[in-house]
ROSE-843140 format. One record per residue: residue number from 0; x, y, z of N, C-alpha, C in turn; residue in three letters. Coordinates in pm, 1 decimal. Layout:
BEGIN
> titi:n.east:n.north:n.up:ca.east:ca.north:ca.up:c.east:c.north:c.up:nulum
> NUM:X:Y:Z:X:Y:Z:X:Y:Z:ala
...
This chain:
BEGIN
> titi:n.east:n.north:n.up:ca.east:ca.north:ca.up:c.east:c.north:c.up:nulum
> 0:81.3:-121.4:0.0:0.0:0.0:0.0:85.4:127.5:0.0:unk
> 1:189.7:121.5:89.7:266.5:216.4:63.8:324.3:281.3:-71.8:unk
> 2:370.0:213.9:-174.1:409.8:254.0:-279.7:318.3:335.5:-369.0:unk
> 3:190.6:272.8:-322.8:60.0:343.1:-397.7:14.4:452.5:-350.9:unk
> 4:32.6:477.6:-216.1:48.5:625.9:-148.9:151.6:726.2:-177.7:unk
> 5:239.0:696.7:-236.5:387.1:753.6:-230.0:348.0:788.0:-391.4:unk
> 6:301.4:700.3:-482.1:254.8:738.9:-638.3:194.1:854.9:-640.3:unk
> 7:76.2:843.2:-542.7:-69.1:897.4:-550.8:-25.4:1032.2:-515.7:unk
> 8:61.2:1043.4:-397.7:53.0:1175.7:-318.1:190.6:1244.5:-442.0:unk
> 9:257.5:1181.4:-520.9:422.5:1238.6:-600.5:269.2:1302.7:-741.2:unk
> 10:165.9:1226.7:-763.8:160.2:1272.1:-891.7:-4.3:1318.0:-941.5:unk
> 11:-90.1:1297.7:-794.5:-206.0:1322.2:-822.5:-285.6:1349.5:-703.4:unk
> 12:-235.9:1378.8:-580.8:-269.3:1454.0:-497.2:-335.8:1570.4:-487.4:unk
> 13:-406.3:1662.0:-438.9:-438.5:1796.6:-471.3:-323.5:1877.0:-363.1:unk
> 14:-258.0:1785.1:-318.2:-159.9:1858.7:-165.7:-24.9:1776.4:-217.3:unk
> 15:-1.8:1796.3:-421.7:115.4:1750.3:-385.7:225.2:1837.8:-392.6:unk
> 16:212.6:1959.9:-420.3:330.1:2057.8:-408.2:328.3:2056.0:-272.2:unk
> 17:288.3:2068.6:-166.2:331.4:2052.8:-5.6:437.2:1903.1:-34.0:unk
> 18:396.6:1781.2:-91.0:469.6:1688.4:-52.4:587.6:1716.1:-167.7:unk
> 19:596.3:1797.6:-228.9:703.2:1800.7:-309.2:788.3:1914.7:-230.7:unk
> 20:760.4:1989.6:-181.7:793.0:2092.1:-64.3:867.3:1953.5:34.9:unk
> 21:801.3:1873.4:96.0:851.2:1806.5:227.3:971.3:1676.5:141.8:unk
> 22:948.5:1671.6:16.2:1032.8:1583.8:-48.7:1155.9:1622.8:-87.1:unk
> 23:1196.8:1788.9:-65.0:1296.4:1855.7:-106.4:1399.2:1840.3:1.6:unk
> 24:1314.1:1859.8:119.3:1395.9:1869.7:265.2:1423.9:1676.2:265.6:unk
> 25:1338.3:1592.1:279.8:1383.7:1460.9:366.0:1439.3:1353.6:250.4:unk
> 26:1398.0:1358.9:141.1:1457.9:1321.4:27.0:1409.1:1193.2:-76.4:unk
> 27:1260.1:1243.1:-28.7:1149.3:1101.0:-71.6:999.3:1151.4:-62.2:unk
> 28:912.1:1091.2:-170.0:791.6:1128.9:-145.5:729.4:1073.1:-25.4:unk
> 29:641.3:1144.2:78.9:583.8:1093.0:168.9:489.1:1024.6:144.4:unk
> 30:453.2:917.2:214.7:351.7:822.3:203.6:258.1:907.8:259.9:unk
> 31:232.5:953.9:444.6:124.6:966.4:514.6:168.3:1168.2:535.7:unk
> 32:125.7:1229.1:438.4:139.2:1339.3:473.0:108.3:1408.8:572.0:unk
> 33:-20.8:1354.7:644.1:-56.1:1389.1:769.2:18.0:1416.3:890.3:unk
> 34:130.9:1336.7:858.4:234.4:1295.8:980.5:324.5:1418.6:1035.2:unk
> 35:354.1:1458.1:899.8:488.5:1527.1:862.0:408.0:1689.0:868.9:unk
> 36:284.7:1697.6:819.3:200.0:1847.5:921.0:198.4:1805.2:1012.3:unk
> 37:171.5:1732.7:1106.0:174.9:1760.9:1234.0:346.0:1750.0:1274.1:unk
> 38:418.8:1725.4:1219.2:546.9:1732.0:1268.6:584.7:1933.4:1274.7:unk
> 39:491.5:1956.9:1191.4:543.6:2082.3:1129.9:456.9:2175.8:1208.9:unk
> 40:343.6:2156.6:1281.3:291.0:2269.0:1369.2:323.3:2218.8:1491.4:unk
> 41:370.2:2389.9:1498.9:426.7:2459.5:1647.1:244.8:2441.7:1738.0:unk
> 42:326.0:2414.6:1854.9:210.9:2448.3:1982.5:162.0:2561.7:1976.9:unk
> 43:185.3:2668.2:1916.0:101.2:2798.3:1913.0:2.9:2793.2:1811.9:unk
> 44:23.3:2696.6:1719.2:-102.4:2663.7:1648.6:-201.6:2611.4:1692.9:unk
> 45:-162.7:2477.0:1780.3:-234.0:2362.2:1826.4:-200.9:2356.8:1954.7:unk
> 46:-289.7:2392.5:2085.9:-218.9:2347.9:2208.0:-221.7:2248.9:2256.4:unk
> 47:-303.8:2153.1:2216.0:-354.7:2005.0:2318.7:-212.3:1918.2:2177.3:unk
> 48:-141.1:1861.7:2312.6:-10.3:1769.4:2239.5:-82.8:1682.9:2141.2:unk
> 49:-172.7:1633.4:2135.8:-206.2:1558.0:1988.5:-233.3:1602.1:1860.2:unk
> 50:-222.1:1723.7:1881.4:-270.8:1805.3:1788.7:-104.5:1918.6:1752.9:unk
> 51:-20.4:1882.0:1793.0:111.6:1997.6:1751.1:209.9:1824.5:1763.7:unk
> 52:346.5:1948.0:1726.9:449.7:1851.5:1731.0:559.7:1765.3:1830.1:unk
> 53:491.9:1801.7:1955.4:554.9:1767.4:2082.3:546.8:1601.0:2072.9:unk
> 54:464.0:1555.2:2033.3:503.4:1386.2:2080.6:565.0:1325.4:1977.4:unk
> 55:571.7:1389.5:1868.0:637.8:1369.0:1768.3:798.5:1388.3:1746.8:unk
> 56:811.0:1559.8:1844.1:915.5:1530.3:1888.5:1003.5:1472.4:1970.2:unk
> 57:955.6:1460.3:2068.9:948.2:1325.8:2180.5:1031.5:1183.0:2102.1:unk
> 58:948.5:1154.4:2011.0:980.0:1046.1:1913.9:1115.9:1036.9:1872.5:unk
> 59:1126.3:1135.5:1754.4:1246.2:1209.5:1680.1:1390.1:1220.3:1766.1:unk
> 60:1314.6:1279.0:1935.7:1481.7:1290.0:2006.5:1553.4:1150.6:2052.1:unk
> 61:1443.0:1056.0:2033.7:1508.6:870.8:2128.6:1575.1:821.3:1990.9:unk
> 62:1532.6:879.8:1865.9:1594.0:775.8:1718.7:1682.0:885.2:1686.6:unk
> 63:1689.3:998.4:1691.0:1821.6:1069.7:1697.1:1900.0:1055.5:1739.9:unk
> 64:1886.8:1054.6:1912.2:2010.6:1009.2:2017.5:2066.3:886.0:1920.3:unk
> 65:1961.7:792.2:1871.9:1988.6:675.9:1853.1:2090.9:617.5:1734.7:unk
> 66:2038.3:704.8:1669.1:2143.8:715.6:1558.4:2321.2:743.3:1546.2:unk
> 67:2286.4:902.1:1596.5:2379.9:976.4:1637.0:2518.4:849.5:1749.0:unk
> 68:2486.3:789.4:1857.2:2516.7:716.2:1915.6:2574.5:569.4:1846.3:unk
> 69:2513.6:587.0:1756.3:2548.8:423.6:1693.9:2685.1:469.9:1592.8:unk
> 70:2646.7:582.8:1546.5:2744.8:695.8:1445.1:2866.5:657.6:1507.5:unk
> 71:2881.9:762.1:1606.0:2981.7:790.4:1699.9:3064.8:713.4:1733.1:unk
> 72:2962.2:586.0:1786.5:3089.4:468.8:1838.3:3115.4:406.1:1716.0:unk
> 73:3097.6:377.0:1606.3:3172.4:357.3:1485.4:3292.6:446.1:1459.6:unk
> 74:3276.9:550.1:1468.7:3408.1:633.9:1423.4:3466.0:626.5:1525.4:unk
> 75:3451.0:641.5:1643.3:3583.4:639.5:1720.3:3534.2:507.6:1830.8:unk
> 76:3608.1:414.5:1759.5:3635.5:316.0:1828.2:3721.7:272.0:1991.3:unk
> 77:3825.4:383.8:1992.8:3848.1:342.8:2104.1:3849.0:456.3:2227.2:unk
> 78:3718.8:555.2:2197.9:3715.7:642.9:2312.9:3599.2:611.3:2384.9:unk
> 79:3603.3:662.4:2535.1:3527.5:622.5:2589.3:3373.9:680.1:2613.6:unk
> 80:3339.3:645.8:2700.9:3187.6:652.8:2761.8:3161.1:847.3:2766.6:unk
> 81:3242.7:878.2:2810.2:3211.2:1038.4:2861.7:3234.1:1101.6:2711.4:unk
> 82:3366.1:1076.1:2600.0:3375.8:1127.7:2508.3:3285.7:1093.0:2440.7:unk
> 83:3196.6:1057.2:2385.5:3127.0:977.9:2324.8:2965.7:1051.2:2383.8:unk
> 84:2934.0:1064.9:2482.6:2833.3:1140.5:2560.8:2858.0:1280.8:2495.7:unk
> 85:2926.9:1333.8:2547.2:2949.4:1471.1:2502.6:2949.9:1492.8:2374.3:unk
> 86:3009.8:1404.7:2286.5:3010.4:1462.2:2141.3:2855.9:1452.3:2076.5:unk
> 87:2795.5:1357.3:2156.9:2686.4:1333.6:2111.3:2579.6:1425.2:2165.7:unk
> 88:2589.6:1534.8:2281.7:2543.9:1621.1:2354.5:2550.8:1718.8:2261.6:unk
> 89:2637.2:1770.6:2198.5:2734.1:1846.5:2078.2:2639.8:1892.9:2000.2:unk
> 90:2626.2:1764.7:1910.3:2604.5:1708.7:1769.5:2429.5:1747.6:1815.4:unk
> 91:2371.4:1723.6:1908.6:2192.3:1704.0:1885.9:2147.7:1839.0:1970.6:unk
> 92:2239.2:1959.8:2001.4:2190.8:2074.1:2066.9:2121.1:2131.7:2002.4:unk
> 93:2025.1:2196.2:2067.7:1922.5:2270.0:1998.6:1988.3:2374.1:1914.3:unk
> 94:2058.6:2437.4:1939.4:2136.0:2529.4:1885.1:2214.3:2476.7:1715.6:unk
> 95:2253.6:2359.1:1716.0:2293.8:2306.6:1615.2:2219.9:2231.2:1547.6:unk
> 96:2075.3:2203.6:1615.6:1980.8:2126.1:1554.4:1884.0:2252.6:1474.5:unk
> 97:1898.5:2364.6:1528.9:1828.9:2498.0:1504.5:1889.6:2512.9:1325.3:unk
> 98:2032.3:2549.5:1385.5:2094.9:2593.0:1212.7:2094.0:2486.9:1126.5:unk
> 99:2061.5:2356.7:1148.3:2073.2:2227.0:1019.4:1885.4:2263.9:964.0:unk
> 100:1819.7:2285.6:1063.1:1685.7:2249.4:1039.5:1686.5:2424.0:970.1:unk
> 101:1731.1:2545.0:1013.9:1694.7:2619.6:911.3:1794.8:2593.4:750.7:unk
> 102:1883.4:2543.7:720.1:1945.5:2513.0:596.4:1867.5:2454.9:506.4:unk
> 103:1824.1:2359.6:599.5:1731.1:2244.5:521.7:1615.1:2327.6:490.3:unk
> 104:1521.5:2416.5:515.1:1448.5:2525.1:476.3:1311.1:2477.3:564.8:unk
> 105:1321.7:2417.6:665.2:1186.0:2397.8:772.6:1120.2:2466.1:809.9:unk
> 106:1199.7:2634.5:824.0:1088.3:2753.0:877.5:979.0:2785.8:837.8:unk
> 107:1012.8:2752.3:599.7:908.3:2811.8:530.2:778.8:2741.5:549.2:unk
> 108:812.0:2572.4:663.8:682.1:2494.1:670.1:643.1:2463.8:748.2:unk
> 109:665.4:2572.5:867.6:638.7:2573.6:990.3:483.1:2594.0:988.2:unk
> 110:397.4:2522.9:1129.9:321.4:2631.2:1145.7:315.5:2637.2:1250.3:unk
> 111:276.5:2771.9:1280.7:264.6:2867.3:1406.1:195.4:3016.7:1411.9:unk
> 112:193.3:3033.6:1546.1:121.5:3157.7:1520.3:215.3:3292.0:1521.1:unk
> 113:173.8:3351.1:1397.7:301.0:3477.1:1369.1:300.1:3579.0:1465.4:unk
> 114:171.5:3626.1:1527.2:125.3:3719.6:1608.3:202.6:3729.2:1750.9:unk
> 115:240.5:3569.5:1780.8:257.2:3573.4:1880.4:425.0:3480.1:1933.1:unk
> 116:487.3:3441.2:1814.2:560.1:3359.0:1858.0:689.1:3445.7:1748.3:unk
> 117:821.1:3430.4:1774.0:917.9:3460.7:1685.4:1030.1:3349.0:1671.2:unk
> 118:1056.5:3295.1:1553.6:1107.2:3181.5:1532.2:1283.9:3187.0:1605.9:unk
> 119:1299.5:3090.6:1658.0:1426.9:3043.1:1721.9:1461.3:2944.4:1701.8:unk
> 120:1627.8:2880.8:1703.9:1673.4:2767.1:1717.4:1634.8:2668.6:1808.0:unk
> 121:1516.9:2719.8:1896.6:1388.9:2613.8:1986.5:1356.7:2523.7:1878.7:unk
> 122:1273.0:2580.3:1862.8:1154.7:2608.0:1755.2:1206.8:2477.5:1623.2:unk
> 123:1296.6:2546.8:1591.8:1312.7:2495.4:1476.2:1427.3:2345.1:1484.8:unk
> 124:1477.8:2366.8:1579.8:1542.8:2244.7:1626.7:1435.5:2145.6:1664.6:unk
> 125:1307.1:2187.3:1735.0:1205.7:2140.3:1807.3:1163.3:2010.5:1652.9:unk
> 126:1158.1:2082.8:1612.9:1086.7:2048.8:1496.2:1146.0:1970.3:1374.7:unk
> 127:1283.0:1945.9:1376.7:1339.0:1904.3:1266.4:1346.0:1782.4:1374.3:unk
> 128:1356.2:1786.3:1524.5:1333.2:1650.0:1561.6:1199.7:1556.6:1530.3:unk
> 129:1090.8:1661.0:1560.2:911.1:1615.2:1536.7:933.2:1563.3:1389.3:unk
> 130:997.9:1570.3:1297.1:1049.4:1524.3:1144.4:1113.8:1376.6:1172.1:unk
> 131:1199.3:1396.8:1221.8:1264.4:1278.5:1247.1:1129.1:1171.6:1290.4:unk
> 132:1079.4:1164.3:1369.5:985.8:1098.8:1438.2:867.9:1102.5:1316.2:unk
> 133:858.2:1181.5:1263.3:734.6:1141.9:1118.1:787.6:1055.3:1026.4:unk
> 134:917.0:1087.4:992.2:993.4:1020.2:882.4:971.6:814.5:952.1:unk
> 135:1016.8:846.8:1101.6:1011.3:688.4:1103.3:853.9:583.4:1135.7:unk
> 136:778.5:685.7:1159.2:627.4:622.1:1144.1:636.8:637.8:1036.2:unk
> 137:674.1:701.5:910.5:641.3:710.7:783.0:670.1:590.1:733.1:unk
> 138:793.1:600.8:705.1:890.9:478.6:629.2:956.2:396.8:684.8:unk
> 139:990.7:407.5:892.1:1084.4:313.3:947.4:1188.5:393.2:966.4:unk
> 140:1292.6:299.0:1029.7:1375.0:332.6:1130.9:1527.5:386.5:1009.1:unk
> 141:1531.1:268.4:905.8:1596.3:304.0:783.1:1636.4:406.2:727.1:unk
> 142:1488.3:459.2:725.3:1443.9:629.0:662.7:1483.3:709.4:779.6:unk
> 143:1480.2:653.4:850.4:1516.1:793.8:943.0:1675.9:803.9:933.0:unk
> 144:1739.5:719.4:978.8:1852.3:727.6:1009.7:1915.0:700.7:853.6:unk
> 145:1884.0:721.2:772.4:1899.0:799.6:629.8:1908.0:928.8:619.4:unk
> 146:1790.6:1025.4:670.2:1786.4:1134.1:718.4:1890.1:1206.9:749.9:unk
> 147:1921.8:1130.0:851.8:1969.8:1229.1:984.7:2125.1:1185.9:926.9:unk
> 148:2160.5:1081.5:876.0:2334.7:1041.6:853.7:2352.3:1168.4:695.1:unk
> 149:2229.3:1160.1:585.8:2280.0:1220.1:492.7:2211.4:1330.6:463.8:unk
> 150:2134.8:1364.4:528.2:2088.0:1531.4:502.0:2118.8:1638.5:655.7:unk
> 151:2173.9:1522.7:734.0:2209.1:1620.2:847.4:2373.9:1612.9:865.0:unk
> 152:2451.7:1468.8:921.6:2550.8:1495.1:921.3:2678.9:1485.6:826.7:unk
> 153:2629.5:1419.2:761.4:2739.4:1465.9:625.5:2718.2:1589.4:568.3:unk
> 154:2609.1:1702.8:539.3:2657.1:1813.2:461.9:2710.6:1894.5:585.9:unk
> 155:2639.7:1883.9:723.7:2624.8:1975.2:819.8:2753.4:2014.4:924.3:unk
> 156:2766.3:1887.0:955.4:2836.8:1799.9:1087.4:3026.6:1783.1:1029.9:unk
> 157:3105.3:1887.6:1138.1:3238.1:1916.4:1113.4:3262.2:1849.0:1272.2:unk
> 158:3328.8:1675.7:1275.5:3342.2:1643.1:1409.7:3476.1:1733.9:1427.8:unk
> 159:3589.9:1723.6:1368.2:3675.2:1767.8:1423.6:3655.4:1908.6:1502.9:unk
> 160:3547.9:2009.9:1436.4:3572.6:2158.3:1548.2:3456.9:2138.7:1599.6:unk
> 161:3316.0:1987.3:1591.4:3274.9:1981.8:1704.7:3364.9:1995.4:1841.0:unk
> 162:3460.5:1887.8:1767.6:3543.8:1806.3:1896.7:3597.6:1945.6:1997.7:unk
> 163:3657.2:1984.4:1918.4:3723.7:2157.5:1976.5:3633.5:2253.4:2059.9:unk
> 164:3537.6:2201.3:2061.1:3453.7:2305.6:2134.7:3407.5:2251.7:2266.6:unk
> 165:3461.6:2327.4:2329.7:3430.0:2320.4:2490.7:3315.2:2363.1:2521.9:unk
> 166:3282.4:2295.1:2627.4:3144.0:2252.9:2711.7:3164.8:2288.8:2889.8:unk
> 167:3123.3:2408.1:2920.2:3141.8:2442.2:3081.5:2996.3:2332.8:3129.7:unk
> 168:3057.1:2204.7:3170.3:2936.8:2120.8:3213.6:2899.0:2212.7:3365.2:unk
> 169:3012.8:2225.9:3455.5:2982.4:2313.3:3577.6:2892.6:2400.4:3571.8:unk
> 170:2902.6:2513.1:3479.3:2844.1:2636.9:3439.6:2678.3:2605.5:3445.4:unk
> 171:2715.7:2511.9:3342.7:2527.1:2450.8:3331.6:2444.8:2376.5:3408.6:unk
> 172:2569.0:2261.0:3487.6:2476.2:2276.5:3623.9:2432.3:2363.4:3747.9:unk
> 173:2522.8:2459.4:3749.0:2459.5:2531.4:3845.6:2392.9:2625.5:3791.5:unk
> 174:2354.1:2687.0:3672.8:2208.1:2749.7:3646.0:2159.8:2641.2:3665.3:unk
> 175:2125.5:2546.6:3596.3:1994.9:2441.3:3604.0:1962.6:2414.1:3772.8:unk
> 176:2078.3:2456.9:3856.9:2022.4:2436.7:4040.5:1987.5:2559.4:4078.5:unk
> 177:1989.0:2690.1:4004.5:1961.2:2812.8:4036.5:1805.8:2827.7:3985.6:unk
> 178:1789.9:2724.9:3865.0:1642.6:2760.8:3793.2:1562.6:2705.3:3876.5:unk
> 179:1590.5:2584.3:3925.7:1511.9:2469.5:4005.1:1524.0:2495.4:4168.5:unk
> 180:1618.8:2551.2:4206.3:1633.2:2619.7:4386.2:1658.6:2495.7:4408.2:unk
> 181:1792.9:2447.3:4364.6:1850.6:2306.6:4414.9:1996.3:2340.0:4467.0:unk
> 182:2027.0:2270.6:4500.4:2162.6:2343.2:4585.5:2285.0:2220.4:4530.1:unk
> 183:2336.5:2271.1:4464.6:2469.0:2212.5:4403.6:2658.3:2197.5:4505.7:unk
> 184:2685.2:2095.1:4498.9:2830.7:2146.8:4601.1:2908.9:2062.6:4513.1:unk
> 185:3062.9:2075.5:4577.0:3177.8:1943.1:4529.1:3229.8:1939.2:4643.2:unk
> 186:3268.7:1838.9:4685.5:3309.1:1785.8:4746.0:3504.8:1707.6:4745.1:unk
> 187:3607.2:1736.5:4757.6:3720.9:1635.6:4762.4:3712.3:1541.8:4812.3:unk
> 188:3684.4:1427.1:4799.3:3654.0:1306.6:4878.2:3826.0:1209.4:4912.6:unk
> 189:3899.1:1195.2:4773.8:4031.4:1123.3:4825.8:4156.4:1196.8:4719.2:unk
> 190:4270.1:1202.8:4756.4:4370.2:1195.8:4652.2:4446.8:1137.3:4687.3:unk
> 191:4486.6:1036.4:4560.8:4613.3:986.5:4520.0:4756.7:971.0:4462.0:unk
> 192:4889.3:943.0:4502.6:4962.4:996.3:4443.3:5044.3:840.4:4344.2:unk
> 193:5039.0:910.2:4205.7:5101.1:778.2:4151.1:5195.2:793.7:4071.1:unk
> 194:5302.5:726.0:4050.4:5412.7:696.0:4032.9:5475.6:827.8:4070.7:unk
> 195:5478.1:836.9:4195.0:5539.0:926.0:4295.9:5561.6:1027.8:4261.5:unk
> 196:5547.3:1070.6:4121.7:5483.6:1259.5:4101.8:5351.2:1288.6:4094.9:unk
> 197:5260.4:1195.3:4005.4:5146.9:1259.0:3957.4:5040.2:1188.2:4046.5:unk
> 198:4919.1:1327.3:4048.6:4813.4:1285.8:4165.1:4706.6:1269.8:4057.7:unk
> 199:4564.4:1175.2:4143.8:4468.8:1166.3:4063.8:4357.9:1222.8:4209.0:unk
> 200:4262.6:1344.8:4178.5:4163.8:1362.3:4253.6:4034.7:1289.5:4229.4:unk
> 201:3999.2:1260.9:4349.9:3836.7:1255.9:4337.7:3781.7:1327.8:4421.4:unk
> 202:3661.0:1395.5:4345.1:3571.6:1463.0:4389.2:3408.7:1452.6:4391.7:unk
> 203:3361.3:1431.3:4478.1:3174.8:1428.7:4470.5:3109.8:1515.6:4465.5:unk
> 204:3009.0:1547.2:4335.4:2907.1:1625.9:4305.2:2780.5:1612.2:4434.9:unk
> 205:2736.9:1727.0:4477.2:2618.7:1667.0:4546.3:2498.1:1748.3:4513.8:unk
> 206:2407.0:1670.9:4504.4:2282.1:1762.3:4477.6:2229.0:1781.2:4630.1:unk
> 207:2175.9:1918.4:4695.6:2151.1:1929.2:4837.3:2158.0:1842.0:4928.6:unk
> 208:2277.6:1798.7:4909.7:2329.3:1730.7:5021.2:2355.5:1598.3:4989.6:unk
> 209:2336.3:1542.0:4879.9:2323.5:1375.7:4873.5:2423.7:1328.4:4717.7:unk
> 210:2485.7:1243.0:4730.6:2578.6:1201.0:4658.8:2490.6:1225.1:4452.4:unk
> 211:2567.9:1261.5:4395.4:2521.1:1287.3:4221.0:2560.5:1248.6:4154.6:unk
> 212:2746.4:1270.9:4165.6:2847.0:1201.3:4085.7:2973.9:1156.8:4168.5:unk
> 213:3033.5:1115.9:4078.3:3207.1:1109.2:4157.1:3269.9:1110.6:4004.2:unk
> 214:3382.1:1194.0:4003.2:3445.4:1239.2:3906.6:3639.9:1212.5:3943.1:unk
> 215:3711.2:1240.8:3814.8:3802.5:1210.0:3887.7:3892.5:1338.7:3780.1:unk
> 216:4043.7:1359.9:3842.5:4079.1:1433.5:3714.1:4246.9:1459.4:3782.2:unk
> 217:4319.5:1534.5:3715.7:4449.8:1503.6:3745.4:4504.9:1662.4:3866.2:unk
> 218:4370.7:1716.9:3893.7:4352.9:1829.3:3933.0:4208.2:1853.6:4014.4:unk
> 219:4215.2:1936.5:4142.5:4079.9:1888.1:4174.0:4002.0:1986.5:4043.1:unk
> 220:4011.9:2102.5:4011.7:3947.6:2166.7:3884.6:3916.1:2087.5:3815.6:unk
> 221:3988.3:1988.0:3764.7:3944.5:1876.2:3645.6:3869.4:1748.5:3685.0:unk
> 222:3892.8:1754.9:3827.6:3806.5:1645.0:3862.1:3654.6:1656.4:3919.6:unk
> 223:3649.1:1814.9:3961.2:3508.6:1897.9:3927.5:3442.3:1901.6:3794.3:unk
> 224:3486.8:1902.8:3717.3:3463.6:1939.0:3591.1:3411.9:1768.3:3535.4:unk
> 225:3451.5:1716.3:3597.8:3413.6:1559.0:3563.7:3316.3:1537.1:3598.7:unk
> 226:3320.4:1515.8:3712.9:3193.6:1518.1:3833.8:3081.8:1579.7:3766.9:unk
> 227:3117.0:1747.5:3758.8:3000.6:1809.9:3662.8:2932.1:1728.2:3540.0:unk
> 228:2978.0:1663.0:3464.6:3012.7:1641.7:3328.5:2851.9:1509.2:3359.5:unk
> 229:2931.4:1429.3:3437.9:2860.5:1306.8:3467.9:2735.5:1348.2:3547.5:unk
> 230:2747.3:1445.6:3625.0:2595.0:1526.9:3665.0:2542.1:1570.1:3580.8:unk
> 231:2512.8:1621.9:3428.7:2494.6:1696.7:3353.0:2399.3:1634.6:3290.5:unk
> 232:2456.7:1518.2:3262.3:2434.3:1381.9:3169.8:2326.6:1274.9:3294.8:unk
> 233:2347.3:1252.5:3378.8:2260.5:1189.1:3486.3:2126.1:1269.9:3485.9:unk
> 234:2127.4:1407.2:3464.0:2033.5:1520.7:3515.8:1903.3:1504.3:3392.3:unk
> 235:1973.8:1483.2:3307.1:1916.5:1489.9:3126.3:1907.5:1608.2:3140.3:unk
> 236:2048.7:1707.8:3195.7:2073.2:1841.9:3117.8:2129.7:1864.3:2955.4:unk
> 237:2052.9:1946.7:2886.0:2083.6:2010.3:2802.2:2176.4:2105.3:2793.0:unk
> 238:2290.3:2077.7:2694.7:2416.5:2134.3:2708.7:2378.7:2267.8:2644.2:unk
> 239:2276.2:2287.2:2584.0:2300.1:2444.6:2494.8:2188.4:2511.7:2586.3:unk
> 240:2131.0:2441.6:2708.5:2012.1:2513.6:2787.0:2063.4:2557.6:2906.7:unk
């Protein structure tokens, strides 16, 4: 049935310049056009979540991570757990999900209300995820991560000056305990000295009072910064929020 939807809507639709519009950006005629408007209205159109793109985006961010993650540990095979987190924190920020999704030209098929809303790398990041999540009720998991490997990170995606770009994980947890009136500390818990010059710290993150992380680093600064890092990521903080 699908193929006959994908005919119908490429060549005799009355809504097929919209799907030739949504075929420019994802790189295929849509089967269920329905999907991919609701991927495309903003909550200021529609407020009740079944009706806008929130569960859609919802969708879009678990097969993104998902992708993105499977990416990652292919190319770099032998780094670890935290590098690998972060780059992937990087790579799916709203901020960088903002500028791929305006390239790709998503704003012109937004909907929302003009009166009252002004478009941002929210917004439009919001939404190129709610895509992602149409694309794979559309066509599957295939199509998506088709998507996202060749219309997002191959034209988009520069790992090397991802890699270069620093991340104050500290910074961002303590707004996120200033937004929430949570009380953030570190703690030095032990240091070690090994091969009789160099020390390794550990330090504990605490959220008001109760253990968060344990971090380690060759400095207590760096072993804060760890601690942070692994709080950040435990928290499901957003690195560009």
């Amino acid at each position: 049935m699908r193929p006959i939807r994908v005919f119908f809507n490429k060549f005799f639709s009355s809504k097929k310049q919209e799907c030739a519009k949504i075929r420019e950006i994802i790189g295929f005629t849509p089967s269920n056009l329905a999907v991919y408007q609701l991927a495309l209205r903003h909550s200021s159109s529609a407020d009740q979540a079944i009706n806008n793109n929130e569960r859609l985006e919802y969708l879009g961010d678990a097969i993104l991570d998902s992708v993105i993650s499977d990416y990652l540990f292919r190319i770099y095979p032998i780094k670890g757990e935290g590098f690998l987190t972060e780059m992937r924190s990087k790579i799916v920020s709203r901020k960088m999900l903002g500028l791929i999704g305006n390239q790709l030209g998503i704003v012109d098929l937004l909907e929302y209300n003009k009166d009252h809303v002004v478009i941002n790398n929210n917004i439009i990041g919001n939404a190129l995820e709610a895509l992602i999540g149409a694309i794979f009720l559309d066509a599957g998991y295939s199509a998506s991560e088709y998507f996202v490997m060749n219309k997002m990170v191959k034209p988009f995606i520069d790992l090397e000056e991802i890699q270069q770009t620093e991340v104050n994980h500290k910074s961002k947890l303590l707004e996120w305990s200033q937004k929430f009136n949570r009380s953030i500390s570190f703690e030095l818990i032990n240091q070690q000295v090994i091969d009789g010059n160099n020390r390794v710290f550990t330090v504990m993150a605490k959220l008001d009072g109760k253990k968060l992380s344990i971090g380690k680093g060759k400095n207590k600064k760096s072993a804060q910064k760890d601690a942070a890092r692994i709080a950040v990521e435990k928290l499901g903080i957003r690195i560009d929020q």
